[in-house]
N, C-alpha and C positions, 0 to 999 in steps of 0.2 A: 559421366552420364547424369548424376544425381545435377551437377550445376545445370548441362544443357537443359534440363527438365525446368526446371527454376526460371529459367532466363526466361524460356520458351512462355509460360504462365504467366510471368510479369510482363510477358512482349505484348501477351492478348490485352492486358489490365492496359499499358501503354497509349495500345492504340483507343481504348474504350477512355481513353481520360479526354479527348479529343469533346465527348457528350458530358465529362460533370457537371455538377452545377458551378457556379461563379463563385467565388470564395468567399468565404465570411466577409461580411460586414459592407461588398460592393452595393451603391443602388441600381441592379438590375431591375428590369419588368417583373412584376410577379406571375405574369404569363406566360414570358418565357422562362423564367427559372422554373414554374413547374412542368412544361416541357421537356427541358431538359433535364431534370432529376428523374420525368417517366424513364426515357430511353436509357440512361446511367443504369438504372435497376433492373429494367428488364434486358437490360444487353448481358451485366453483368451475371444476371444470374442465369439466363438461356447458354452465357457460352461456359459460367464453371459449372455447370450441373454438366455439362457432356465434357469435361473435364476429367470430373470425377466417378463417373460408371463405375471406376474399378480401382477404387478409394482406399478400398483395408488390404490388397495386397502389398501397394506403397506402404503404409501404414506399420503393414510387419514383416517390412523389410528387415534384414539383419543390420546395416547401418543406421536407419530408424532407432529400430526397436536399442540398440545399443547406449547411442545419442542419449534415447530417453533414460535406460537407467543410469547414464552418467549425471543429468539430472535432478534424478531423485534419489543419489547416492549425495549429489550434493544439499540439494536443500534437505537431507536428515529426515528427522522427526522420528516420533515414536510408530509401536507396530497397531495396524488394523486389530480386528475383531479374530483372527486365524494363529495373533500371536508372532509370526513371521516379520524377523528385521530386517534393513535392508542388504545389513550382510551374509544373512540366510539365504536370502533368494538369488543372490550372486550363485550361489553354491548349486542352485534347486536349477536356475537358469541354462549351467551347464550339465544337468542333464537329460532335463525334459525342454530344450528350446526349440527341438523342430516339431515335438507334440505339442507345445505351449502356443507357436506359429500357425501349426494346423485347425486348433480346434477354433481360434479366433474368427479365422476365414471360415471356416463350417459351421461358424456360430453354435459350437458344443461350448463351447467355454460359457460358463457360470458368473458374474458377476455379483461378487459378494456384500454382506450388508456393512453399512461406514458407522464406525463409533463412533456416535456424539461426543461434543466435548463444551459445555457452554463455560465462555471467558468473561469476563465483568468488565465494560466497555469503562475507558475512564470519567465520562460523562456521566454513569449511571446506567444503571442496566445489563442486559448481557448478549453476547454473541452470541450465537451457536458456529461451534465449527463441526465439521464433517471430516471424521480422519478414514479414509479407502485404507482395502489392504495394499502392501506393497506391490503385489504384481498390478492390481485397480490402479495404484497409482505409475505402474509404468505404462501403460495401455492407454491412462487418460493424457499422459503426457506424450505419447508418441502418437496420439491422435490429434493430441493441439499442434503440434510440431508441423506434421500437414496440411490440415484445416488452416493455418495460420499462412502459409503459401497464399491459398485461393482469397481468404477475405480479407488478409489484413491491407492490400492495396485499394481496397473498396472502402474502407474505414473513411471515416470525418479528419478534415487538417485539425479539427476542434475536440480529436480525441488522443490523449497522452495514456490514461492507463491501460497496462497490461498488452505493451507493444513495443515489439522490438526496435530499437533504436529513436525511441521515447522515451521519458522522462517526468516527474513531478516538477524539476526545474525549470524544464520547459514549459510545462503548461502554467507554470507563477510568472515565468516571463514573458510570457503570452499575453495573460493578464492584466501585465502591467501594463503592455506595449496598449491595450484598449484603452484600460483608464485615463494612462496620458496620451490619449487625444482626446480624453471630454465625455469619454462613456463612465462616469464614476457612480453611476447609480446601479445597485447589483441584485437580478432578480435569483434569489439565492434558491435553489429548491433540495427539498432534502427527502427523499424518497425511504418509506417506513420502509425497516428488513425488507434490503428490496430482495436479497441472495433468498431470503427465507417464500419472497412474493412470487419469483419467476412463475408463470402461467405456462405449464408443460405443453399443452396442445397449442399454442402459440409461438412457441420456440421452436416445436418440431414443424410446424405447419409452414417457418421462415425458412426454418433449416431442408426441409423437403424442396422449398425453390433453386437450391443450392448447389445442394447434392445428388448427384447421380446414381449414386452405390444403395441400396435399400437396404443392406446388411450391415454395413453403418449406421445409418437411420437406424433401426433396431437396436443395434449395440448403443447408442447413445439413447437412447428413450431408455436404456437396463440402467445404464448410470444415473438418469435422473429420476426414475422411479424406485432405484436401491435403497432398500429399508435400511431405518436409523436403530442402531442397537444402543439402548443406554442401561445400566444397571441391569444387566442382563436380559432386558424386555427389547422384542421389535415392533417396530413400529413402520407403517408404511408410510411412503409421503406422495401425496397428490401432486404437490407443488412445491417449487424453489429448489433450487442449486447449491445446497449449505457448501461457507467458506472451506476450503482443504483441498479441494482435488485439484489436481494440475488442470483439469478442463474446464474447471466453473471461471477461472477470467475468461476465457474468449467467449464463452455463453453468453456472458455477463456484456459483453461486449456489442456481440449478435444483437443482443435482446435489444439493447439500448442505442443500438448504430441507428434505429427508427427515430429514436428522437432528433440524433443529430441530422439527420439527414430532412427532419422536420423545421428545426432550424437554419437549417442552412434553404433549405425551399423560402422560409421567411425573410430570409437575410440577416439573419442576428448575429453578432457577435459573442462569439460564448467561447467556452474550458470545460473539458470536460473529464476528470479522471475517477475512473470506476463511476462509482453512483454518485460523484459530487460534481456537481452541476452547476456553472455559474453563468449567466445570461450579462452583459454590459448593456446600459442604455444612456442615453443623455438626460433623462428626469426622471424624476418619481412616480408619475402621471403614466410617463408611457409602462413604465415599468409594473405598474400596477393593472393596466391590460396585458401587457406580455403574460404576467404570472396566469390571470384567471383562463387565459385563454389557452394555456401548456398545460393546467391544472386538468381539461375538461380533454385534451388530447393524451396526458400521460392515465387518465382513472379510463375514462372512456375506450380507446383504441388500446392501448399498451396493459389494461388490465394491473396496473399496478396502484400504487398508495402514495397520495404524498403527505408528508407530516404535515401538517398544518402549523402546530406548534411551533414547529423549528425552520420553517419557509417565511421568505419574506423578502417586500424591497427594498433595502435596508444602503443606506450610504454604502461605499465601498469603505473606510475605516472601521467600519462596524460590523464586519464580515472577515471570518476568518475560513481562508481558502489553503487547503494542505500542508496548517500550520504555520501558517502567515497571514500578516493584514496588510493589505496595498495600500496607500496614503495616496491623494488626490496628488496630482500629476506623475501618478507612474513610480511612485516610492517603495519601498519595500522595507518590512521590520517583522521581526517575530511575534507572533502573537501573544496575547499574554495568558492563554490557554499552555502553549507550548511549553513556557518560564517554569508555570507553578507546575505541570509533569515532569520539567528536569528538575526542580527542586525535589519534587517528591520521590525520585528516582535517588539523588543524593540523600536524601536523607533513610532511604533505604540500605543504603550502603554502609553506613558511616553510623548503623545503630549499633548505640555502645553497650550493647548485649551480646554483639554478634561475637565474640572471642576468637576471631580469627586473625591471624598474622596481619602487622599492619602494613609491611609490603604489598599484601593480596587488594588489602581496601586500594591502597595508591592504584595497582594495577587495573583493578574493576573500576574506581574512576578514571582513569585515562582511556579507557575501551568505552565509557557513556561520551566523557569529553570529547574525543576526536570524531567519535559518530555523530554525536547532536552538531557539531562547530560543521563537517564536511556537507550536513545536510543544508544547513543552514545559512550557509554562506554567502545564498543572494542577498542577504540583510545591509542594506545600506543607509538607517536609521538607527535612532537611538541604541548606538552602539556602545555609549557609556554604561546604561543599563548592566552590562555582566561583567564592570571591574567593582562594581557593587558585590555582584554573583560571586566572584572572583574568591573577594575578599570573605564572604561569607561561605563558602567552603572550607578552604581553610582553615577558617575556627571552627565547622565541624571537625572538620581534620586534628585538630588541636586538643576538638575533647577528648576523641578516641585514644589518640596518643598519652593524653595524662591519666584517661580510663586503666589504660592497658598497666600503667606503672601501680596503681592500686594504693599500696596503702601511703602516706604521708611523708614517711621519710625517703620512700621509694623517688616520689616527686622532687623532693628536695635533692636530692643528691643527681636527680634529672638533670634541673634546672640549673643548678653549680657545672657541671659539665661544658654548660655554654659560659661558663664565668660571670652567672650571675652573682653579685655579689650574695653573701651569707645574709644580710638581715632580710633585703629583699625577697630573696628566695625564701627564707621564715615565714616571713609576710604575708605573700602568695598565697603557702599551703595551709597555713592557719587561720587563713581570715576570708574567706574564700569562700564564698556559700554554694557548691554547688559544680557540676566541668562545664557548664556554660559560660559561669560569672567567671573562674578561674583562669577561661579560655582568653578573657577579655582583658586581663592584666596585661600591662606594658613589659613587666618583664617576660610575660610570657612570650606575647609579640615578637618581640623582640628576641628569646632566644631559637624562636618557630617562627623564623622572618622568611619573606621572597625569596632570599639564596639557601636558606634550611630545606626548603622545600624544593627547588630547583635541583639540591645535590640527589633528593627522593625519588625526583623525578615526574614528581606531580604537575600538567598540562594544565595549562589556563586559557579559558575561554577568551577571554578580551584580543588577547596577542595574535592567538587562533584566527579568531575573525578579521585581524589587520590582513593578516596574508591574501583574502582573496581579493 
């Protein structure tokens, strides 16, 4: 039943794609493409609003509502402002789940306030996140789970985050595919706290085209008016979506489908995941009316901010989009924003104060290593660049390991082990200013070589990136 439902919703979407607009980057009319984006919008949202009349009984259905806490059993995290983990509420679920069901729908259920939590962006700065309690966050996630049915077939081809059977990989090779045909000028915009900017009566006011159910509506105005508790103080908030809840991506989404859909009225070529926004052009010229003229549609209409500072029409090498720079005809290499956080992530690891078992370090690097390499792996430049890396792990690796032996003759008696010979090995430990310099000795090298480390177990970047 749950699929016919499914299919049936996508069938409406099907027939309504007959009116989209043209796809990025065609030169259609701009008269008829605004034509046709009317009808797109107003088709789409007259037939999901009578869709959705009776929204939250779906919603907290028992396979829903299950879904979601499998969910947010998965992605973890710590507990809300009530204290409650998420292995608590399993427990709480089985006994109050058809009062928990009821009071939803009768809108007696309370929507409690989200613990702040501000993170220090690695640019500088800080995040604010918004941590919901656990039941908040199964509610908000079996309300996306929904919701996400009706809109997400309405979405932009030019939008990748926070969408099923999407990707960041995608949308870099999106990217590329504009650049190498000659769009290499990149109108880059960079939207100030947009999660912190969202305009509450604006989202609701989109979201009321949409939706049919008015107790949904309600219930979602509770979540994004739910006070911020920090250091014991609450606080209300007028505006924004802070990161955390299962439901602030698709908001985030909603909010922002107006731009894309503003772009694609234009005909642009763009990428778009989460708030990072990348416009393709052929000059710099044009690129510099694209931006002032998005600048005065994203402040103006969309009520939000864009950085000034950080915006710009900037070559495509000189733009770094989710962790990557695209090189003129469609190239791709890791940014060097990226390098200096995985260096800085290594050398977090590998501090030789840390006094933890040197197996653990190997182990914690090969869990950054295979995640940064599996992310990274559209890279097909400067791939030399990380047998450099490579090697320069390693002699972190090197220091910690002569760290861990301490004192001198400890060293000594290390390095004989691998048969270094006796003076040598003397040498090393006595003349050695320091476990950086030390690290750099040939004997050392040599008895901490490729195959000492290989028997460790320690993953190397370089080889990594051959594979894909």
């Amino acid at each position: 039943m749950r699929k016919d439902r499914e299919q049936q919703k996508k069938g409406v979407y099907k027939q309504l794609n007959l009116f989209i607009s043209t796809p990025c980057g065609q030169t259609d009319g701009s008269t008829e493409r605004a034509v046709r984006h009317g009808v797109e919008l107003s088709s789409r949202s007259e037939n999901q609003r009578s869709l959705t009349t009776n929204a939250l009984e779906e919603i907290v259905r028992y396979e829903n509502l299950t879904r979601a806490y499998q969910q947010v059993r998965k992605n973890g995290g710590v507990s809300g402002v009530d204290g409650m983990s998420v292995g608590e509420l399993n427990v709480w679920l089985g006994d109050h789940m058809d009062g928990f069901r009821r009071s939803i729908v009768e809108e007696h259920y309370q929507v409690g306030p989200v613990r702040q939590k501000d993170i220090r962006k690695p640019d500088g700065g800080t995040r604010m996140l918004g941590i919901p309690t656990v039941k908040d966050r199964m509610i908000q996630q079996a309300i996306s789970q929904e919701l996400m049915i009706y809109y997400d077939p309405g979405f932009s081809e030019g939008s990748f985050g926070f969408r099923p059977g999407r990707s960041a990989h995608q949308a870099v090779e999106q990217a590329a595919r504009f650049i190498g045909s000659g769009k290499e000028w990149v109108v880059d915009i960079d939207l100030e706290k947009f999660f912190d900017k969202i305009n509450h009566d604006r989202l609701m006011q989109r979201l009321g085209k949409g939706i049919g159910d008015k107790r949904l509506l309600r219930l979602i105005n509770s979540y994004l008016k739910a006070g911020l508790m920090s250091d014991g103080l609450l606080s209300q908030r007028t505006s924004g979506a802070p990161q955390g809840g299962p439901l602030s991506p698709l908001l985030s989404n909603i909010v922002l489908d107006e731009l894309d859909k503003e772009l694609e009225k234009r005909g642009h070529a763009f990428c778009r995941y989460a708030d990072d926004c990348n416009i393709y052009v052929k000059s710099k010229k044009a690129g510099e009316r694209v931006m002032a003229s998005l600048i005065n549609f994203i402040e103006g209409k969309l009520k939000l901010k864009v950085n000034r500072k950080k915006s710009g029409v900037r070559y495509c090498s000189e733009v770094k989009f989710l962790g990557y720079t695209l090189l003129p005809g469609g190239n791709i290499r890791v940014s060097d924003t990226s390098v200096t956080r995985l260096k800085d992530k290594i050398r977090e690891i590998t501090k030789r104060n840390r006094g933890v078992q040197f197996m653990r370090i190997i182990r914690e690097l090969n869990q950054v290593i295979i995640g940064w390499t599996n992310y990274f792996r559209l890279a097909n430049r400067w791939l030399e660049t990380f047998r450099d890396i490579d090697g320069w792990i390693r002699r972190k690796v090197r220091c910690y390991r002569l760290k861990q032996c301490g004192r001198k003759y400890t060293i000594f008696k290390f390095l004989r082990s691998f048969d270094i010979p006796i003076n040598t090995s003397w040498y090393v430990v006595m003349y050695s200013q320091g476990w950086w310099k030390m690290s750099s000795k040939v004997a050392v090298a040599k008895a901490m070589g490729n195959e000492w480390f290989a028997q460790q177990g320690l993953h190397s970047i370089r080889p990594r990136m051959n594979r894909f």
